[in-house]
C-alpha positions as MATLAB code, in Angstrom:
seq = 'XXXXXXXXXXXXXXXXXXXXXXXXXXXXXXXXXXXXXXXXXXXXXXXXXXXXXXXXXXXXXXXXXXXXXXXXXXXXXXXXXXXXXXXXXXXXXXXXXXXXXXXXX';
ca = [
       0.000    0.000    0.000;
       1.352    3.205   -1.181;
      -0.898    5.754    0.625;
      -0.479    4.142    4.283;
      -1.084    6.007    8.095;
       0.380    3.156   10.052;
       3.164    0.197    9.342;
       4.110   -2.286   11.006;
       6.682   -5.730   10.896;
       6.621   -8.847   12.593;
       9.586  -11.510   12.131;
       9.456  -15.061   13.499;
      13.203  -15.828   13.770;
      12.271  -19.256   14.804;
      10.976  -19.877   11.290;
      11.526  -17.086    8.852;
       8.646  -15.521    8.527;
       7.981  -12.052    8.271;
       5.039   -9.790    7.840;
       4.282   -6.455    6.804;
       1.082   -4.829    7.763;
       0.078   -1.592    5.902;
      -3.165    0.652    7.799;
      -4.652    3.300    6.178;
      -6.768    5.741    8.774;
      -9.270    8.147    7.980;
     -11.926    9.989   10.444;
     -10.656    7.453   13.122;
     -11.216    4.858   10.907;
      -9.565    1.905    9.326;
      -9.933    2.719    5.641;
      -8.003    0.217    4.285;
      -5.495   -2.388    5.432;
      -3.517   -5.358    3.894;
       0.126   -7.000    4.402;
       2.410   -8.640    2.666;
       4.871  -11.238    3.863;
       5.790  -14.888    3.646;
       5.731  -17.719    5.527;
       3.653  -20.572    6.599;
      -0.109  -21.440    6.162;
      -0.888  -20.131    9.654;
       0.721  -17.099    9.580;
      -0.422  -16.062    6.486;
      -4.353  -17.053    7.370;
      -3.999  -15.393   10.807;
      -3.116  -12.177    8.774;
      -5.779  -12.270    6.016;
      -8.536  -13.043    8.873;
      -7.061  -10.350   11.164;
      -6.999   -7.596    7.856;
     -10.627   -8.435    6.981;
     -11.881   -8.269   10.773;
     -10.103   -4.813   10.841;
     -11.723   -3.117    7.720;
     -13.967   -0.211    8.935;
     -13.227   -0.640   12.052;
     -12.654    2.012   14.413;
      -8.973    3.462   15.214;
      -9.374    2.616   19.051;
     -10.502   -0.995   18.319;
      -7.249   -2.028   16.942;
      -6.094   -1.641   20.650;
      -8.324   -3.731   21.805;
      -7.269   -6.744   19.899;
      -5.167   -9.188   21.509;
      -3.393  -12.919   21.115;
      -6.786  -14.461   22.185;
      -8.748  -12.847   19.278;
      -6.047  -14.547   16.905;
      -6.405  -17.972   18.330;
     -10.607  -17.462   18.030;
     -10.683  -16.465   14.387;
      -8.246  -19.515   13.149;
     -10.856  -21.839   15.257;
      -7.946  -24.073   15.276;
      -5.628  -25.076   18.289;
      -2.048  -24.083   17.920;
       0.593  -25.782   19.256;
       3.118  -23.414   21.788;
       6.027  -24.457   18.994;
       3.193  -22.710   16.387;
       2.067  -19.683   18.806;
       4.767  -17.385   17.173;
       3.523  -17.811   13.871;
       0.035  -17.797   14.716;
       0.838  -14.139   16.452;
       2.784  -12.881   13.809;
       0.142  -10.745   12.947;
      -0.536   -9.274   16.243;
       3.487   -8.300   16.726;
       3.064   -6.150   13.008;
      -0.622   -4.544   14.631;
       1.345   -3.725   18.012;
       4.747   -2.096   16.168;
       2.537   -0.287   13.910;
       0.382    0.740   17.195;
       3.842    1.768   19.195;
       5.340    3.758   16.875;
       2.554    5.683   15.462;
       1.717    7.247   13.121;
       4.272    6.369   10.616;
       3.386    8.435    7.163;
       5.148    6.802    3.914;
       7.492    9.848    2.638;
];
């Protein structure tokens, strides 16, 4: 995303996978949001369900979220050796959170 408010990364060093999460606010609102990033099938599906929960939602919402709304939208259980991966997601929403507001320049 080009036009972005907020970024943020998240890196598994356990596994290699990294993350990228691009948030575009407007009127307090999520506007748009998306990532990019590779790595396994539970990182990547934590991150598309997390993106698609977060569209039009409110700016003050996205600190609300936390590891346990991860786990409940995969409706899967995740093993502690898979927990980084599955909270991948949540690391890029947090660094995008702490160091706001990042504007692309």
């Amino acid at each position: 995303m080009a036009d972005f408010t907020l970024k943020g990364e998240g890196v598994n060093a356990n596994c290699g996978d990294e993350l990228v999460l691009y948030l575009k606010l407007g009127n307090d609102k999520v506007t748009d949001i998306s990532f990019t990033g590779t790595g396994c099938a539970i990182s990547m599906a934590a991150a598309s369900m997390l993106t698609e929960k977060l569209k039009g939602a409110e700016k003050e919402k996205l600190k609300t979220i936390t590891p346990g709304d991860i786990y409940t939208m995969l409706r899967i259980r995740v093993s502690p050796s898979r927990s980084n991966c599955a909270l991948l997601v949540y690391e890029a929403l947090e660094h995008a959170l702490k160091y706001e507001p990042k504007r692309n320049l």
